[in-house]
BATORKE-40483 format. One record per residue (C-alpha): residue number from 1; chain; x, y, z. Coordinates in nm, 3 decimals. Layout:
! residues N
<site NUM,'A',<X,Y,Z>>
...
***
This chain:
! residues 210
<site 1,'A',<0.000,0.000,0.000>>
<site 2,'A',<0.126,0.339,-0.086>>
<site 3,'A',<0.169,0.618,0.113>>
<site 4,'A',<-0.149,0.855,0.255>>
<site 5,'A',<-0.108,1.199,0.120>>
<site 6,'A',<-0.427,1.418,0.061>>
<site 7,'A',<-0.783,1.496,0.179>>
<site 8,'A',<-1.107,1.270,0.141>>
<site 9,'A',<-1.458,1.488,0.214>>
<site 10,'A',<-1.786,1.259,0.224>>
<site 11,'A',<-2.081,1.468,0.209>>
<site 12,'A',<-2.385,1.285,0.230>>
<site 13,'A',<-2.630,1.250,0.541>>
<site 14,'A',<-2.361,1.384,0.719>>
<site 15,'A',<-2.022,1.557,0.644>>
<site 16,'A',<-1.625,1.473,0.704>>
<site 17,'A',<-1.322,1.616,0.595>>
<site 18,'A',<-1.006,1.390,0.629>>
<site 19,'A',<-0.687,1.414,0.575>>
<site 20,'A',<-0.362,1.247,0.543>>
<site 21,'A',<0.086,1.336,0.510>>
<site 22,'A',<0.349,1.066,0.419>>
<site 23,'A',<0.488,1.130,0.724>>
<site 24,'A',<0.158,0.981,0.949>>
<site 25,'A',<-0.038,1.279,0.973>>
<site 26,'A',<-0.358,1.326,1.027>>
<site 27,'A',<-0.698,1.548,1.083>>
<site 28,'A',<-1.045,1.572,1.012>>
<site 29,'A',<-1.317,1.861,1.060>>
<site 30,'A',<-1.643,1.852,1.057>>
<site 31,'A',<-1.755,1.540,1.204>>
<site 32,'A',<-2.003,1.670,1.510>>
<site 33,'A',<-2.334,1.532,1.367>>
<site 34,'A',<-2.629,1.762,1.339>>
<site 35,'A',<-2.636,1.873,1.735>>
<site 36,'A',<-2.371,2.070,1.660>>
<site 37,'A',<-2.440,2.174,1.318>>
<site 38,'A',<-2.357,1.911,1.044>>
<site 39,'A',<-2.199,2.181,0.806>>
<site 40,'A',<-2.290,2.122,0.464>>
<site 41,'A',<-2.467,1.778,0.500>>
<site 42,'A',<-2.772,1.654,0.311>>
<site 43,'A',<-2.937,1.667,0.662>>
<site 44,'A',<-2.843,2.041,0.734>>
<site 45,'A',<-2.905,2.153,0.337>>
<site 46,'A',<-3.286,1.978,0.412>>
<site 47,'A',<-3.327,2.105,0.749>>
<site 48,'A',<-3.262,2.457,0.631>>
<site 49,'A',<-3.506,2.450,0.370>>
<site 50,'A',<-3.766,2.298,0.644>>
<site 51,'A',<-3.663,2.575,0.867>>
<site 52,'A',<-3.681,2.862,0.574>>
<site 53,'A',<-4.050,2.710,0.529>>
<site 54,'A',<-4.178,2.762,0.851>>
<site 55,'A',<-4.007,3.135,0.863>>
<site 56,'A',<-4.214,3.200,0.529>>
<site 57,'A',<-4.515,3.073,0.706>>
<site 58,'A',<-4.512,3.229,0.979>>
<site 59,'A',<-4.417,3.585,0.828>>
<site 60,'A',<-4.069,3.622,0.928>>
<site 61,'A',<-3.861,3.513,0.613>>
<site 62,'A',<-3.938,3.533,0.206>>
<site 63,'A',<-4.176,3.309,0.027>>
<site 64,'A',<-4.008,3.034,-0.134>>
<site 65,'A',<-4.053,2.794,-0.373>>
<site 66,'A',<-3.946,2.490,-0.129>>
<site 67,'A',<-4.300,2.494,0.066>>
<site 68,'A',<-4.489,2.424,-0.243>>
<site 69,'A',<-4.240,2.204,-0.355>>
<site 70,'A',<-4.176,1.979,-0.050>>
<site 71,'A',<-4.558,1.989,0.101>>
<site 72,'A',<-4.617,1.808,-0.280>>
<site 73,'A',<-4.367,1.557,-0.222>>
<site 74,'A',<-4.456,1.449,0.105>>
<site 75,'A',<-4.864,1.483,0.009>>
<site 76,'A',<-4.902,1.729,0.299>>
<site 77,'A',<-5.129,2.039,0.241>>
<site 78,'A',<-4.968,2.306,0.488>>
<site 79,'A',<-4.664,2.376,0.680>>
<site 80,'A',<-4.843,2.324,1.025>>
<site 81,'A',<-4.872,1.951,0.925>>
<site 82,'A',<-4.467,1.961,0.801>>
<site 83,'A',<-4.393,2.002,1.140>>
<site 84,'A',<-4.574,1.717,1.240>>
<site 85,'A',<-4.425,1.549,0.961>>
<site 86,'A',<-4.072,1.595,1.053>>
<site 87,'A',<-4.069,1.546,1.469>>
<site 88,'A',<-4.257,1.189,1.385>>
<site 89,'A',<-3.928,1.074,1.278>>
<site 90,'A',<-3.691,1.360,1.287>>
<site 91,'A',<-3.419,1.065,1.123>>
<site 92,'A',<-3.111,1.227,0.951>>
<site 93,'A',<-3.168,1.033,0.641>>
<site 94,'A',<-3.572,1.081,0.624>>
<site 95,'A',<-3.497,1.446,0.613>>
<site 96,'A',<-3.174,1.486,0.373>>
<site 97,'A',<-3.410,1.288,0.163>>
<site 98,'A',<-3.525,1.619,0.085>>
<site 99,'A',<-3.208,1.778,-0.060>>
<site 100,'A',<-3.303,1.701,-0.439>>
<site 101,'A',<-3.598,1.926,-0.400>>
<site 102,'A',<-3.379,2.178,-0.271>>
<site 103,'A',<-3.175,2.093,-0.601>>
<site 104,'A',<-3.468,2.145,-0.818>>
<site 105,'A',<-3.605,2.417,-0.638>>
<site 106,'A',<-3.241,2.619,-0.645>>
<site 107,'A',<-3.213,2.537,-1.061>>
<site 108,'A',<-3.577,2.647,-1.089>>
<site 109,'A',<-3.460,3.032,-0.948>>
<site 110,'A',<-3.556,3.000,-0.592>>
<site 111,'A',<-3.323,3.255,-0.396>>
<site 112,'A',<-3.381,3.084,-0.087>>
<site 113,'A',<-3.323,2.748,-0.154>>
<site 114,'A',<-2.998,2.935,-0.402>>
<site 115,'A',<-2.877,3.055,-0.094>>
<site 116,'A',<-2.893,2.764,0.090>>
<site 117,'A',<-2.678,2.553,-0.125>>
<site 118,'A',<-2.454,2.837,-0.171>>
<site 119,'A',<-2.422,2.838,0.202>>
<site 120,'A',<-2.356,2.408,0.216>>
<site 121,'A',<-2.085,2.512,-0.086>>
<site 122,'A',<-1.952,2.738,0.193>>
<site 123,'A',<-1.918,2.528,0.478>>
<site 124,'A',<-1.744,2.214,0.279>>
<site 125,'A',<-1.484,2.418,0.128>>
<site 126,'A',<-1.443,2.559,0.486>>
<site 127,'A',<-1.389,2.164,0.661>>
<site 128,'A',<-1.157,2.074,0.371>>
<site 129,'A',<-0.929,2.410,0.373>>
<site 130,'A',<-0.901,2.337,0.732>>
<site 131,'A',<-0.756,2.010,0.663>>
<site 132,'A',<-0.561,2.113,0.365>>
<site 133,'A',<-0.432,2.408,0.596>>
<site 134,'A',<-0.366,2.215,0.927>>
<site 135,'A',<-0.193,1.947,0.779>>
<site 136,'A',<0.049,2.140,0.484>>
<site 137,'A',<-0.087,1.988,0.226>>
<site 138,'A',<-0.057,2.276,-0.002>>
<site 139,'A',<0.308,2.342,0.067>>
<site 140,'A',<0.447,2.645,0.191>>
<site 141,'A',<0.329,2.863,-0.057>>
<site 142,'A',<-0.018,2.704,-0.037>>
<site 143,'A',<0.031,2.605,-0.471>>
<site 144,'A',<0.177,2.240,-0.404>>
<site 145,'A',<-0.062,1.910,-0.559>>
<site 146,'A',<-0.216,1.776,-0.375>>
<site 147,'A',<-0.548,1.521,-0.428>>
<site 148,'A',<-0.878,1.583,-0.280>>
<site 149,'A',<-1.089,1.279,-0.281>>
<site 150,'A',<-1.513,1.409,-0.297>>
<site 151,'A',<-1.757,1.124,-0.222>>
<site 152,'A',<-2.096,1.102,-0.118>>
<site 153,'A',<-2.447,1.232,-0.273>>
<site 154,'A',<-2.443,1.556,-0.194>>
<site 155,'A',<-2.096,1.655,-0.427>>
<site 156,'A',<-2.241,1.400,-0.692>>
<site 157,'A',<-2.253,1.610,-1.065>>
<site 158,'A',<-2.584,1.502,-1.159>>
<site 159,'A',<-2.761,1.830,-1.134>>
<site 160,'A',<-2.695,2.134,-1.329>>
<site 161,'A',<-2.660,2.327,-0.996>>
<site 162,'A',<-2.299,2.124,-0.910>>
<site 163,'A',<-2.247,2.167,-0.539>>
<site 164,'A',<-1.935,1.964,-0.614>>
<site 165,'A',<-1.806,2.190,-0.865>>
<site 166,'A',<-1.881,2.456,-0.676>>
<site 167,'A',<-1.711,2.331,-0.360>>
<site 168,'A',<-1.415,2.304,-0.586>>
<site 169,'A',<-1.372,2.648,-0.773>>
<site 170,'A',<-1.389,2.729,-0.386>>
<site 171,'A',<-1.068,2.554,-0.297>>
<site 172,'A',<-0.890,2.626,-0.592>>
<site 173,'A',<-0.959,3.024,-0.502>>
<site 174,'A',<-0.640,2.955,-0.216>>
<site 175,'A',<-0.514,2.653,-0.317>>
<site 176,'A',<-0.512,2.634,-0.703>>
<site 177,'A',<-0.291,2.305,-0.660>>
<site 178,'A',<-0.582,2.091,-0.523>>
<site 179,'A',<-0.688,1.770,-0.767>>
<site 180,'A',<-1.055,1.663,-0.751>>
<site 181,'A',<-1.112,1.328,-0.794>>
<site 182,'A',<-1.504,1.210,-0.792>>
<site 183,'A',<-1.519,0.850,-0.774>>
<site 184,'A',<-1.879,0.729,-0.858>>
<site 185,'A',<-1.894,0.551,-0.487>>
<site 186,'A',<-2.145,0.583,-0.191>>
<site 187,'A',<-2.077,0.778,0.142>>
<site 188,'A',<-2.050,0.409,0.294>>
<site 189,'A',<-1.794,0.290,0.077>>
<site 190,'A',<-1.546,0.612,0.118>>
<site 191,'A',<-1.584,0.567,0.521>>
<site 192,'A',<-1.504,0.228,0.472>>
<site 193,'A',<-1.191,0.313,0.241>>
<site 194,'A',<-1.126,0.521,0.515>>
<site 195,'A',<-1.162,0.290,0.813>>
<site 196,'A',<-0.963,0.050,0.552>>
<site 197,'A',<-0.698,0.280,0.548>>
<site 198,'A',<-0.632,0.320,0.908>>
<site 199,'A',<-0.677,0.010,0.993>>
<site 200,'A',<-0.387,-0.098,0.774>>
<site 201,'A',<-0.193,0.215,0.891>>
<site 202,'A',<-0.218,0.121,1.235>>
<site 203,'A',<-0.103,-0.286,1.160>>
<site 204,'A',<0.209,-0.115,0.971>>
<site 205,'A',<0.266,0.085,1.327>>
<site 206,'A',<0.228,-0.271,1.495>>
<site 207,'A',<0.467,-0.473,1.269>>
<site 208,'A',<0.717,-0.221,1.283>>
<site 209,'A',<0.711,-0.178,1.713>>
<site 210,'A',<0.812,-0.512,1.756>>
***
């Protein structure tokens, strides 16, 4: 096995930034869960549209597109019954179910739900620069290569609004040596390449203390 050297962020349900140096370092940001804010997650893209949907209703944000949108989806006929909705099982992947609509809703104008991914776009460029940055990974100068492995629904490029893409031009903006790489995997699989990785990391650490 070669030697770790880069930066892995999984955005799907939930968000991670990881990273790895040839020399055994290591870090990782954004990892809290949803208590804490899941920055940039499917959850936390879907929950903000939920929570932009009540404000509408209730006078104290704009009308958006996402209430007609997601009531249709879910066969509900008013936001009072969306809240019902959501605290009968208030699971992180029932709700960042909801992130295509926000998708859709975002490509079909909405501001609100436009600012809302613009904000997710934010927030994962923000966990992997703190990686990249913590860890050196873009050299002194900050223009070194270095890889930067995306995986996970959210950064998939099957939507003419990109997050991935977007999360990328991002990057490159301070570090213009960073090389995507979108492998067509699920979350699951890149935590388990992850886990994979350690793991054999850590039996390398074992062979070589005795």
């Amino acid at each position: 096995m070669g030697k770790l050297h880069g930066c892995v962020l999984i955005a799907g349900t939930g968000t991670i930034a990881y990273g790895f140096t040839e020399d055994g370092g290591e870090t990782r940001a954004a990892r809290a869960g949803p208590i804490f804010d899941d920055w940039g997650s499917g959850y936390e893209i879907a929950s903000q549209a939920l929570t932009a949907i009540i404000r509408a209703h209730d006078g104290r944000g704009p009308q958006t597109m996402l209430t007609s949108s997601i009531l249709q989806i879910l066969g509900l006929s008013s936001p009072d019954e969306l809240i019902g909705w959501t605290y009968a099982d208030p699971s992180w992947a029932r709700i960042a179910a909801l992130v295509p609509v926000v998708v859709s809703c975002a490509e079909a104008g909405d501001e609100v739900a436009n600012k809302i991914l613009l904000d997710s776009v934010q927030e994962l460029a923000s966990s992997a620069k703190a990686v990249i940055q913590r860890l050196g990974l873009c050299g002194e100068f900050g223009r070194d290569s270095f890889p930067l492995v995306m995986v996970g629904g959210v950064l998939e490029a099957n939507k003419r609004w990109d997050i991935g893409k977007e999360v990328i031009n991002n990057i490159s903006k301070d570090y213009p040596g960073v090389q995507p790489i979108r492998p067509k995997v699920e979350p699951a699989v890149g935590a388990a390449l992850l886990a994979w990785s350690f793991f054999m990391k850590e039996s390398q650490k074992e062979v070589h203390g005795r």
